[in-house]
Residue frames as a rotation matrix with the C-alpha (Angstrom) as fourth column:
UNK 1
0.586 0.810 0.000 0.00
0.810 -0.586 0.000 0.00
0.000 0.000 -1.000 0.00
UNK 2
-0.504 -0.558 0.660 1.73
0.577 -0.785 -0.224 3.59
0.643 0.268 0.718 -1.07
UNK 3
-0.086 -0.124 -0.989 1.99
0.797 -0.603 0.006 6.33
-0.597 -0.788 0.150 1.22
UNK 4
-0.001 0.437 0.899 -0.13
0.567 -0.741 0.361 9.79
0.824 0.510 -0.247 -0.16
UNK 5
-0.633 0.038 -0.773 0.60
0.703 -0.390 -0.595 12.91
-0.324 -0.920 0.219 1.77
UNK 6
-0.166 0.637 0.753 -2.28
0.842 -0.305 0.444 15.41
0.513 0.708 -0.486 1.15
UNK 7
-0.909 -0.386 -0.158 -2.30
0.412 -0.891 -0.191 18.97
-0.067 -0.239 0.969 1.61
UNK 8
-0.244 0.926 0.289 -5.59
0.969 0.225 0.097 20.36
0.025 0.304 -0.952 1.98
UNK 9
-0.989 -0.085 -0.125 -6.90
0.108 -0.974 -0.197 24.61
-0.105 -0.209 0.972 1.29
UNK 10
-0.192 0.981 -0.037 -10.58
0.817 0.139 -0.560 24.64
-0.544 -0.138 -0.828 2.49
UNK 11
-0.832 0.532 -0.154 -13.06
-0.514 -0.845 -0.145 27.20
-0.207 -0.041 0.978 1.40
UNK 12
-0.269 0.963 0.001 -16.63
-0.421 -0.117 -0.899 27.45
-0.866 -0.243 0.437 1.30
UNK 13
0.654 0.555 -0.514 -17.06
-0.596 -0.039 -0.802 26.71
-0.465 0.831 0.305 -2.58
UNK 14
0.871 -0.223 -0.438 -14.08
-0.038 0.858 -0.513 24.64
0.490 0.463 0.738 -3.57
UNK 15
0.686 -0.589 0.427 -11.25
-0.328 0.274 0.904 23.25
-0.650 -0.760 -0.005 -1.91
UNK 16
0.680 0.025 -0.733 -8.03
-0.706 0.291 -0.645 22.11
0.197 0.956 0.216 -3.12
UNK 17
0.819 -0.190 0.541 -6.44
-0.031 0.927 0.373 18.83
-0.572 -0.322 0.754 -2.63
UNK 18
0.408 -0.858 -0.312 -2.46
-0.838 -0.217 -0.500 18.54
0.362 0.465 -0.808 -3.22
UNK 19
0.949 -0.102 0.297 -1.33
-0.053 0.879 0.474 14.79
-0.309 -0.466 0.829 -2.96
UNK 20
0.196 -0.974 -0.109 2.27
-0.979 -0.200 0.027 13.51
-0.048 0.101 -0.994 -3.03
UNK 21
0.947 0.319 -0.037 3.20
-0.268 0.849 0.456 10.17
0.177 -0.422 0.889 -3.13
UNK 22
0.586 -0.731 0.350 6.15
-0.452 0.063 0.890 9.89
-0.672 -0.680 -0.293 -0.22
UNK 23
0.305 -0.574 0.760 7.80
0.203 0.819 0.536 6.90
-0.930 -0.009 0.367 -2.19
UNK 24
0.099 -0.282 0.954 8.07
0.956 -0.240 -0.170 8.51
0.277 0.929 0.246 -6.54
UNK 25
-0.766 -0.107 -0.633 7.54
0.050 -0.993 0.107 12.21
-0.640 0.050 0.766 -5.33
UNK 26
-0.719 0.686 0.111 4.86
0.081 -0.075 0.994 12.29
0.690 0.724 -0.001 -8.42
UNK 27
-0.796 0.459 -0.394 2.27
-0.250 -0.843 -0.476 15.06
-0.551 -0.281 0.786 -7.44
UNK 28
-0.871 0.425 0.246 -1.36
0.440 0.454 0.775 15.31
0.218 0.783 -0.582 -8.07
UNK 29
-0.975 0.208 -0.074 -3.27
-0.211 -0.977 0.035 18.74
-0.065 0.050 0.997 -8.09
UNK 30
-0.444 0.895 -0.032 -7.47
0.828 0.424 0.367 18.23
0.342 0.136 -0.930 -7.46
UNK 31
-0.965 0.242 0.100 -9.91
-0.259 -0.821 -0.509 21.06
-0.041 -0.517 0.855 -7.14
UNK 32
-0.480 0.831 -0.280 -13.38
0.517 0.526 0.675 20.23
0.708 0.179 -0.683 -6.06
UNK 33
0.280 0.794 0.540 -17.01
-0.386 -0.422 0.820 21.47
0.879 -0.438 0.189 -4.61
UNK 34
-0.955 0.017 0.295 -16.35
-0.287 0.183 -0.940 21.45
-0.070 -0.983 -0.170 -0.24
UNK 35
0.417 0.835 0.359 -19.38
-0.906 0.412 0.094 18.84
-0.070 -0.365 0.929 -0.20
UNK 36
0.084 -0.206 0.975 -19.27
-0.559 0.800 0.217 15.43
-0.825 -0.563 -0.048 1.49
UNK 37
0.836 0.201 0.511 -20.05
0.305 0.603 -0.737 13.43
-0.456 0.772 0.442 -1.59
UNK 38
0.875 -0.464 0.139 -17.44
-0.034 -0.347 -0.937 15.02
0.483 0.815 -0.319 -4.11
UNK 39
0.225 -0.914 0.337 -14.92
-0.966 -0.254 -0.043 14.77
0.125 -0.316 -0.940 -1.42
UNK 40
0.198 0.034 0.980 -15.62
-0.542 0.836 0.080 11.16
-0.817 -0.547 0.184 -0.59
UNK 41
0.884 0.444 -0.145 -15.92
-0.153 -0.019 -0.988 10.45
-0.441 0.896 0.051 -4.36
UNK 42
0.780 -0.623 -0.060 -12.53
-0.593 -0.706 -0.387 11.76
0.198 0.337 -0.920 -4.69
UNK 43
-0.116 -0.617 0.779 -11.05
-0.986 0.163 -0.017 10.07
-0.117 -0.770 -0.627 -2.25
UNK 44
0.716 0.208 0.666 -12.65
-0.105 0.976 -0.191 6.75
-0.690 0.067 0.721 -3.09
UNK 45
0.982 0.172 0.075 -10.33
-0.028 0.528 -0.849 6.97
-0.186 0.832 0.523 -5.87
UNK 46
-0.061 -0.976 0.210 -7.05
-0.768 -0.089 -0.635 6.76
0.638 -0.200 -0.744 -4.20
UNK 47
0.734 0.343 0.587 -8.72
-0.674 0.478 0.563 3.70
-0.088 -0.808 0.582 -2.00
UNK 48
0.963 -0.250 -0.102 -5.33
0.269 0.920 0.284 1.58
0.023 -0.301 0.953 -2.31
UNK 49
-0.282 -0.772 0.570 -3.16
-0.086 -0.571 -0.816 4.36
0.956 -0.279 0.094 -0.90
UNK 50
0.259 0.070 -0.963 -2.81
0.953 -0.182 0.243 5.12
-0.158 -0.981 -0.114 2.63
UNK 51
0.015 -0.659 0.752 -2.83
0.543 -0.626 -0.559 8.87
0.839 0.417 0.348 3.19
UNK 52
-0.207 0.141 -0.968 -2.28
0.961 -0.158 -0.228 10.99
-0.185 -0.977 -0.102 5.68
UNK 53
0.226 0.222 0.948 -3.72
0.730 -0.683 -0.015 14.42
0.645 0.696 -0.317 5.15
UNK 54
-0.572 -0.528 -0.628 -2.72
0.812 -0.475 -0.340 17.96
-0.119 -0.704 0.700 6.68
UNK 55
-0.156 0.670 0.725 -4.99
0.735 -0.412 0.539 21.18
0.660 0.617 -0.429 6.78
UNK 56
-0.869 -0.430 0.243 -5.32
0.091 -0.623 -0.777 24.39
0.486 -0.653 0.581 8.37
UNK 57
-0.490 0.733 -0.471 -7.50
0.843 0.261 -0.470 24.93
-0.222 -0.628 -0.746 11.36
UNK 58
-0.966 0.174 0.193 -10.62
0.117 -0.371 0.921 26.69
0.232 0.912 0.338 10.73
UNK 59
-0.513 0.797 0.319 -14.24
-0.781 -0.279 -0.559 27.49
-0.356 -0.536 0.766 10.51
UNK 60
0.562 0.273 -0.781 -14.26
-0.727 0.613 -0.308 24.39
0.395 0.741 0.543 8.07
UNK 61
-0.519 -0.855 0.011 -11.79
-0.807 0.485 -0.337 22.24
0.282 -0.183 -0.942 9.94
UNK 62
-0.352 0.593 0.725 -14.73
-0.695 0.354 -0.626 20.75
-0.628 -0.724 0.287 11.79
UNK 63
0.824 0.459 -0.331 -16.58
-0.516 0.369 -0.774 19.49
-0.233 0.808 0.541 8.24
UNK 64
0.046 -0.651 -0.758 -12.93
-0.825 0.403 -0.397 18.23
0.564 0.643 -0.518 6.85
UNK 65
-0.462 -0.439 0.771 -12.30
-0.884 0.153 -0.442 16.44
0.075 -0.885 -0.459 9.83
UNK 66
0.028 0.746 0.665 -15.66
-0.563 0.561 -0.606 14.46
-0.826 -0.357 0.437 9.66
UNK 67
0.595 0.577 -0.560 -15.29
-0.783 0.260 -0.565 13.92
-0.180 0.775 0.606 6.26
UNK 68
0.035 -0.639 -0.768 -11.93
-0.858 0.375 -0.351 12.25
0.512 0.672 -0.535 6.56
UNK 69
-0.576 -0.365 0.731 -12.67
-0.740 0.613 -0.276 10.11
-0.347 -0.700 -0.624 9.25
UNK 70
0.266 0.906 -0.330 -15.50
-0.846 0.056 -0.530 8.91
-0.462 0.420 0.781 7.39
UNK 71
0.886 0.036 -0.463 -13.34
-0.450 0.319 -0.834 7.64
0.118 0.947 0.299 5.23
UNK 72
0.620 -0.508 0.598 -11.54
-0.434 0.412 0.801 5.78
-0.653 -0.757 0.035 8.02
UNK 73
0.806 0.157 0.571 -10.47
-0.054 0.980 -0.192 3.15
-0.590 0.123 0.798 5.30
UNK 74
0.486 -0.732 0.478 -8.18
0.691 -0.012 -0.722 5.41
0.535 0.681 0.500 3.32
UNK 75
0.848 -0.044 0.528 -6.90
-0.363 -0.774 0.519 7.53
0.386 -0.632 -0.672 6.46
UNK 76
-0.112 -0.871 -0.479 -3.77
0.660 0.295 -0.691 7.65
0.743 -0.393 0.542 7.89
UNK 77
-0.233 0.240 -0.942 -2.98
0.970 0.128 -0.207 10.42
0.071 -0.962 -0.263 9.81
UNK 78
0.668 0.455 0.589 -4.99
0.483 -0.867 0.122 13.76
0.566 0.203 -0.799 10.42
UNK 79
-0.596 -0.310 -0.741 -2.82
0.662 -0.712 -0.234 17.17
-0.455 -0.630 0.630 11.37
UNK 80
0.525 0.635 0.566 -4.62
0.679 -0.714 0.170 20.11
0.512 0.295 -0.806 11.77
């Protein structure tokens, strides 16, 4: 299972999602609607990575949070 660090820049209307993978370096740049579905979506399609994700703390930190635990299955580890 590959190691995906993921940089996250809430806002209200789209968010954007900077992944790394630790082991090539090879980058991978995602902007999407801040709703549960489209993030989960998203994420389903990295389901045989492990990532850990990083994001700044916020009036939205609360909503990321939930969404990534959600999504326990591809989580590593949350910093906020």
């Amino acid at each position: 299972m590959r190691l995906l660090s993921c940089g996250i820049d809430v806002h209200y209307g789209n968010s954007n999602f900077h992944f790394i993978n630790e082991e090539t370096k090879k980058e991978c740049y995602r902007v999407i609607p801040t709703e549960r579905t489209h993030i989960s979506d998203m994420l389903g399609e990295f389901n045989e990575n492990r990532i850990q994700y990083a994001f700044e703390t916020g009036t939205m930190a609360r909503f990321m949070y939930g969404v990534m635990k959600s999504n326990a299955p591809y989580s590593g580890n949350l910093h906020a």
